[in-house]
VEXGU-274235 format. One record per residue (C-alpha): chain; x, y, z; residue number from 1; residue in one letter. Coordinates in Angstrom, 2 decimals. Example, Ala and Ser with C-alpha at 12.3 -4.5 7.8 and 13.67 -1.06 7.14 Angstrom:
BEGIN
R   cadena        c1        c2        c3   num   residuo
R        A     12.30     -4.50      7.80     1         A
R        A     13.67     -1.06      7.14     2         S
END
This chain:
BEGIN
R   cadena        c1        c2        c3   num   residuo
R        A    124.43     45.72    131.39     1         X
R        A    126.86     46.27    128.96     2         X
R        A    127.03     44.10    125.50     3         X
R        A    130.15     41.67    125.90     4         X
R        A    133.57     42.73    124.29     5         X
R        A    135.25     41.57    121.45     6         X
R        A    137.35     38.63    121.69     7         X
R        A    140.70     38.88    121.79     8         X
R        A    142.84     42.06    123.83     9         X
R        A    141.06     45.38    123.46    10         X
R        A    141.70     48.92    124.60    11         X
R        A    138.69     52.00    125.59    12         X
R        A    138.37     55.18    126.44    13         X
R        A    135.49     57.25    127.98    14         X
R        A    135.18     60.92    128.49    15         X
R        A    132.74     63.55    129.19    16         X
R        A    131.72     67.12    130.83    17         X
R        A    128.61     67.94    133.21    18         X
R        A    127.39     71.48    133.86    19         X
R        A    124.95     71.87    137.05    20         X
R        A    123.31     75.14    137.16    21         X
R        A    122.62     77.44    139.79    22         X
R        A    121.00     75.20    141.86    23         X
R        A    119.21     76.89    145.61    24         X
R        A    119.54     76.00    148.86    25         X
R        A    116.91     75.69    151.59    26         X
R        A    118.90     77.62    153.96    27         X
R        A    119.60     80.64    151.64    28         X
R        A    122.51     80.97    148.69    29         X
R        A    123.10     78.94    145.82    30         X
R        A    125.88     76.92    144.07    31         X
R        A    126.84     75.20    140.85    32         X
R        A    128.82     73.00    139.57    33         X
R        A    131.22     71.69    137.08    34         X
R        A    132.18     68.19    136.82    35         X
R        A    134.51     66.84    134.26    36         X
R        A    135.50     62.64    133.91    37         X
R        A    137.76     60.66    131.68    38         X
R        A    138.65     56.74    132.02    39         X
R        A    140.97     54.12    129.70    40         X
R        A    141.12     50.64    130.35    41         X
R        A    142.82     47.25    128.37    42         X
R        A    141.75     44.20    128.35    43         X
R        A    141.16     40.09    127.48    44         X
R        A    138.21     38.42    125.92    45         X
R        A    138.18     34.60    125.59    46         X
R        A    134.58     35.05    124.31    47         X
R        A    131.95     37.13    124.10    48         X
R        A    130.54     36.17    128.18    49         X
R        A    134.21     35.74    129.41    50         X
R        A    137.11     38.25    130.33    51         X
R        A    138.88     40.92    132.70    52         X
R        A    139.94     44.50    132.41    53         X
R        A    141.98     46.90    134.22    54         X
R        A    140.31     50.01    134.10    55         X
R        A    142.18     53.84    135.19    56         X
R        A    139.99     56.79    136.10    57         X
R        A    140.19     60.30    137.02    58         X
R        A    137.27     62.78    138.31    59         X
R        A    136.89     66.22    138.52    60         X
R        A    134.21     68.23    140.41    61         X
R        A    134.06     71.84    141.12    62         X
R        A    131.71     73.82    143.31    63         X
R        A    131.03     77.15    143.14    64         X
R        A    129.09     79.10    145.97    65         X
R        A    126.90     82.25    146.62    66         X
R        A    125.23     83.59    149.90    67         X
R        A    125.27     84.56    153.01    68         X
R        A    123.90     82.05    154.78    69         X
R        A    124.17     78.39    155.46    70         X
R        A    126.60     76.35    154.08    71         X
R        A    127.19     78.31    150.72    72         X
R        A    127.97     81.46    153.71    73         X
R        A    131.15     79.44    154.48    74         X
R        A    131.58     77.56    151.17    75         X
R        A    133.23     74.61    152.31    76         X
R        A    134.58     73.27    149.10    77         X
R        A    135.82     73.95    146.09    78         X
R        A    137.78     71.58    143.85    79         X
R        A    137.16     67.93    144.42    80         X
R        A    139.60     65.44    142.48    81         X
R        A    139.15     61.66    142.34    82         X
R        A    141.62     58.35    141.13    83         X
R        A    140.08     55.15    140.68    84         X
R        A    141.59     52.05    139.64    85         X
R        A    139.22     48.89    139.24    86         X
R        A    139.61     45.42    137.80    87         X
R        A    136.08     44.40    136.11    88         X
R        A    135.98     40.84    135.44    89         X
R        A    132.74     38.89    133.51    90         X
R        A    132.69     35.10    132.98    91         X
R        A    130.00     32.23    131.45    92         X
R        A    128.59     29.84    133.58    93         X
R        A    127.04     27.03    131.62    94         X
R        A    124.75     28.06    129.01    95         X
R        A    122.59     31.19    130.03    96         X
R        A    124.68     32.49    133.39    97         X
R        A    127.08     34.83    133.91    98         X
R        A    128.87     36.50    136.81    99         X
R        A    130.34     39.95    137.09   100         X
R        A    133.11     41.27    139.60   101         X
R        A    134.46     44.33    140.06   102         X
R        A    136.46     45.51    142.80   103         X
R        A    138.05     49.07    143.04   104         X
R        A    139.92     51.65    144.95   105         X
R        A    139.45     54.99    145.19   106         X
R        A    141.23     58.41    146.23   107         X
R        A    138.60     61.09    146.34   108         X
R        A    139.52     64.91    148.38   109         X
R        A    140.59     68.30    147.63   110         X
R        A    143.89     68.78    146.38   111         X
R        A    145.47     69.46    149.64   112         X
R        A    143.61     66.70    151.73   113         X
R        A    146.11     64.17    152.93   114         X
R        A    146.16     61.86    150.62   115         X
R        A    145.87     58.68    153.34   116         X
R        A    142.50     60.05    154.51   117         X
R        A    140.91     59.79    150.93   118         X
R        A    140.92     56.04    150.17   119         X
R        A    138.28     54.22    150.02   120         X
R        A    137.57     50.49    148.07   121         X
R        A    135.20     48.20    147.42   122         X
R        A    133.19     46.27    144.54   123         X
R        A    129.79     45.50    142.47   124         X
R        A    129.25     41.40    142.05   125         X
R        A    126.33     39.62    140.36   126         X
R        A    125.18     37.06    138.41   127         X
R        A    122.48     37.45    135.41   128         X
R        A    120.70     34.79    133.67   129         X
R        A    120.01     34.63    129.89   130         X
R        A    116.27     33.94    129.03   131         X
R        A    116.71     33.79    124.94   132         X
R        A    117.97     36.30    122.96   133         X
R        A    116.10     39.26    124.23   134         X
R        A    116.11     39.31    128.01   135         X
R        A    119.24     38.77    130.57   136         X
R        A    118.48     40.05    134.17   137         X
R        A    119.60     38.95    137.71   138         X
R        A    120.24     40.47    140.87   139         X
R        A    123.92     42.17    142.27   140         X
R        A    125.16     44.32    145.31   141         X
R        A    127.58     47.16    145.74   142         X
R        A    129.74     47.29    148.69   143         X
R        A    131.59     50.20    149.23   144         X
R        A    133.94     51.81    152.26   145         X
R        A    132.70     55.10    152.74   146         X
R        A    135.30     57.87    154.51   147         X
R        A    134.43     58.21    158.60   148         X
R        A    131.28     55.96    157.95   149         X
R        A    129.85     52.63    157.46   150         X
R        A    130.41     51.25    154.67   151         X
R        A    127.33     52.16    152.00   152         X
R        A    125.70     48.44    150.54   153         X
R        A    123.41     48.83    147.76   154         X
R        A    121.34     46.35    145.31   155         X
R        A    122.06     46.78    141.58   156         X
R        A    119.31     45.39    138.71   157         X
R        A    121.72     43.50    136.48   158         X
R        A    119.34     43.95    133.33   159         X
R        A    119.61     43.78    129.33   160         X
R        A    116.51     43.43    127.95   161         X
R        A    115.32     43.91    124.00   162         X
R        A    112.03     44.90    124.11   163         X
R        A    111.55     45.30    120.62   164         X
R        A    114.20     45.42    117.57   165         X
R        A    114.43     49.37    118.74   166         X
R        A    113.64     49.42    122.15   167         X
R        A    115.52     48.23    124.77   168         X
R        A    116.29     48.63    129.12   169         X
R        A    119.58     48.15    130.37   170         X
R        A    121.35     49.02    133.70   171         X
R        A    122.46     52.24    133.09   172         X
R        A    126.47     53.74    133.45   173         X
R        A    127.14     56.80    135.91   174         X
R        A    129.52     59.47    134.56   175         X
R        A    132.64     59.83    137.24   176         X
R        A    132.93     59.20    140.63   177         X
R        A    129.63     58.76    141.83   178         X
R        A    128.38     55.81    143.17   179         X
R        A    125.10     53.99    142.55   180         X
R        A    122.36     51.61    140.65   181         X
R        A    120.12     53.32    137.96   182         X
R        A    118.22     52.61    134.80   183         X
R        A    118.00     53.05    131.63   184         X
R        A    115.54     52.99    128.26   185         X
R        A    117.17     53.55    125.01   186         X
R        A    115.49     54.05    121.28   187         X
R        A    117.62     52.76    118.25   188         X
R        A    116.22     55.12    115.95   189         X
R        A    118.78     53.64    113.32   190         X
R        A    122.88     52.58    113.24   191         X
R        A    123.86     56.50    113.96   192         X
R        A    121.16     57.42    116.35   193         X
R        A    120.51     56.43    119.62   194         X
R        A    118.11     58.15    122.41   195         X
R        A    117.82     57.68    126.01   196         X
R        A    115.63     58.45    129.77   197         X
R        A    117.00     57.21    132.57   198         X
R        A    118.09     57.64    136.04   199         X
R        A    120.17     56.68    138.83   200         X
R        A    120.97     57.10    142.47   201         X
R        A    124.20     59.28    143.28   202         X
R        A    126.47     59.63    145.94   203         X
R        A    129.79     61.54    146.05   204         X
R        A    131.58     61.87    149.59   205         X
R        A    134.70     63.45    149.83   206         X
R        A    137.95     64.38    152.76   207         X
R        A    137.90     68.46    152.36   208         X
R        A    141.63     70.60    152.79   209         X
R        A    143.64     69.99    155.63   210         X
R        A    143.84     73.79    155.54   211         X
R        A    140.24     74.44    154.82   212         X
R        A    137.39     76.08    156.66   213         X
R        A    136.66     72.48    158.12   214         X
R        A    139.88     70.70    157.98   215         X
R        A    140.25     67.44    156.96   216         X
R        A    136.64     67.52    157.33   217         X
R        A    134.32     65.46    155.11   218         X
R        A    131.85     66.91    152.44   219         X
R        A    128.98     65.09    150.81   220         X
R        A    126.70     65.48    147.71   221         X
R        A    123.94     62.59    147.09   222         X
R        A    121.43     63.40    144.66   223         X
R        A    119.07     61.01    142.31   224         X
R        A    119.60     62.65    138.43   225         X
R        A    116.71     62.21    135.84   226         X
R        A    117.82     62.34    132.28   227         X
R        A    117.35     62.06    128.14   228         X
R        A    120.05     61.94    125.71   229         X
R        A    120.86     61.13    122.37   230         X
R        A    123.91     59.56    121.38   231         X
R        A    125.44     60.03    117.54   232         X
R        A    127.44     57.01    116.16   233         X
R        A    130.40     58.32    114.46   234         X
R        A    131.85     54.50    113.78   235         X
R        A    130.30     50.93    115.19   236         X
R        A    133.21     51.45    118.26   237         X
R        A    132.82     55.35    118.57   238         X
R        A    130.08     57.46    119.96   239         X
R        A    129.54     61.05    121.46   240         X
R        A    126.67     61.90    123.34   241         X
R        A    124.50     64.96    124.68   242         X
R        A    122.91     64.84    127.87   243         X
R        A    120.28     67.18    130.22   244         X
R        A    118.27     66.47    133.30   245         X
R        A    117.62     67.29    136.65   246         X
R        A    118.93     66.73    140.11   247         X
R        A    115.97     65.44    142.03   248         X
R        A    116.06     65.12    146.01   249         X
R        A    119.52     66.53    146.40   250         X
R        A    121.20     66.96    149.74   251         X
R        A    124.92     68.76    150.60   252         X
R        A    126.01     67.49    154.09   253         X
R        A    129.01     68.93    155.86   254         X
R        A    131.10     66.62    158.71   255         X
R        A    134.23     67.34    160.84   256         X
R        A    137.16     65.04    160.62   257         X
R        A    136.09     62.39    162.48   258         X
R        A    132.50     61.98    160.85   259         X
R        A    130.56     63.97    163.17   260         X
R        A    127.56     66.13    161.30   261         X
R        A    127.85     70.02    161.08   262         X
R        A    125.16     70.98    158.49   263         X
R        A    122.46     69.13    156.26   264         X
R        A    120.87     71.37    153.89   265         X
R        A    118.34     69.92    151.19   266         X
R        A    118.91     71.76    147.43   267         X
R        A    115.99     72.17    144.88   268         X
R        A    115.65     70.20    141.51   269         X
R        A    118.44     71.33    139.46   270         X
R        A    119.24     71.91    136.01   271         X
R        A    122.20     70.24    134.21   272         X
R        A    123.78     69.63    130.92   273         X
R        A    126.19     67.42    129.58   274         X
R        A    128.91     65.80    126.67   275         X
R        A    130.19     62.41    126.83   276         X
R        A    132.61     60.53    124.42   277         X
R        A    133.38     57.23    123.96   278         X
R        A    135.71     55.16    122.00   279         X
R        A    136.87     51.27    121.36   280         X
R        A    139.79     50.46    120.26   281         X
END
């Protein structure tokens, strides 16, 4: 969970670059990957437990495959584009609750999908409750439409928890369009220096080209990402950060228009690394 903002209106801006190497798949070939996010919101703050955002996004992810077999044979994909628009809003209740809602819509295809096929909406809610100064946890739930398919519900660990002056767990943020709950421990080594392991469940589903190999079929990527970083402080409100891990349990599944499975193929642990900005204004 994220500390609360500063009171008053207030603008941000988040940015950042993944690299996914040559990753194999269990039915032969290979693929990688290049994904690239950046997101700017404004906002109120009445106090530091209390306000509402409007928050724009847009998501890049391109695939690149090799082989002769499988699905990297007929390489469904290639470049995956995403617009999100969501509306977080955070408010105190009594002393030691507070409530989060954040509802959002989503456009997420290739660029020649039609654009009606690739919305999708939905929202994260909670509550968390305030046990001193060190520990606020409580439970949440995603709900989210998912594109020829039942909508995907998910439980989210609303946590913030000071475990020590330096070490702390906190529900940790996804970079782009993925979807998901996930973790994560951070070291304060001092004001500039921060360093992080985490992890998180992922889920990207996408309409493909309504010229494509499968048109206006649907393409999938769920994967669960281990990580460390270390984020530099360059001012209190501005921060870059590196980041490298591994895909763990990844899966690429391919469906025709109407949601019906083609091909599942399972992918080995793969590399990836990663550069993230962010900024408060």
């Amino acid at each position: 969970m994220q500390r609360g903002p500063q009171v008053g209106w207030s603008s941000f801006i988040r940015s950042g670059g993944v690299y996914q190497f040559d990753t194999d798949l269990d039915d032969g070939g290979n693929f990688d990957a290049t994904r690239a996010t950046i997101q700017a919101g404004h906002g109120y703050a009445w106090d530091d437990r209390t306000s509402v955002s409007l928050a724009l996004g847009y998501s890049y992810d391109g695939y690149s495959f090799s082989g002769d077999t499988g699905i990297a044979a007929i390489a469904p994909w290639e470049n995956i584009n995403t617009f999100s628009l969501s509306l977080p809003m955070r408010w105190g209740i009594g002393d030691n609750w507070s409530a989060f809602l954040i509802p959002s819509i989503r456009s997420t295809g290739e660029s020649s999908a039609n654009f009606d096929d690739t919305i999708t909406g939905g929202g994260f809610i909670g509550a968390a409750y305030r046990f001193g100064e060190r520990l606020t946890i409580g439970p949440g739930i995603g709900v989210v439409s998912q594109l020829e398919d039942n909508a995907t519900i998910f439980p989210i660990l609303i946590i913030d928890w000071k475990i020590t002056d330096r070490l702390s767990l906190d529900t940790g943020r996804g970079l782009g369009a993925t979807l998901g709950p996930g973790l994560a421990l951070n070291y304060r080594a001092n004001q500039s220096w921060n360093f992080a392991f985490g992890g998180r469940y992922e889920k990207l589903r996408f309409r493909l080209d309504k010229n494509g190999v499968v048109p206006n079929g649907i393409g999938e990527d769920k994967t669960f990402p281990v990580y460390a970083g270390c984020t530099y402080y360059i001012s209190p409100k501005t921060n870059v950060s590196l980041i490298a891990g591994v895909e763990l349990g990844g899966e690429l599944k391919l469906e025709d228009r109407d949601g019906n499975r083609l091909s599942k193929e399972a992918y080995d642990p793969g590399g990836f690394l990663g550069l993230t900005f962010s900024m408060r204004l």
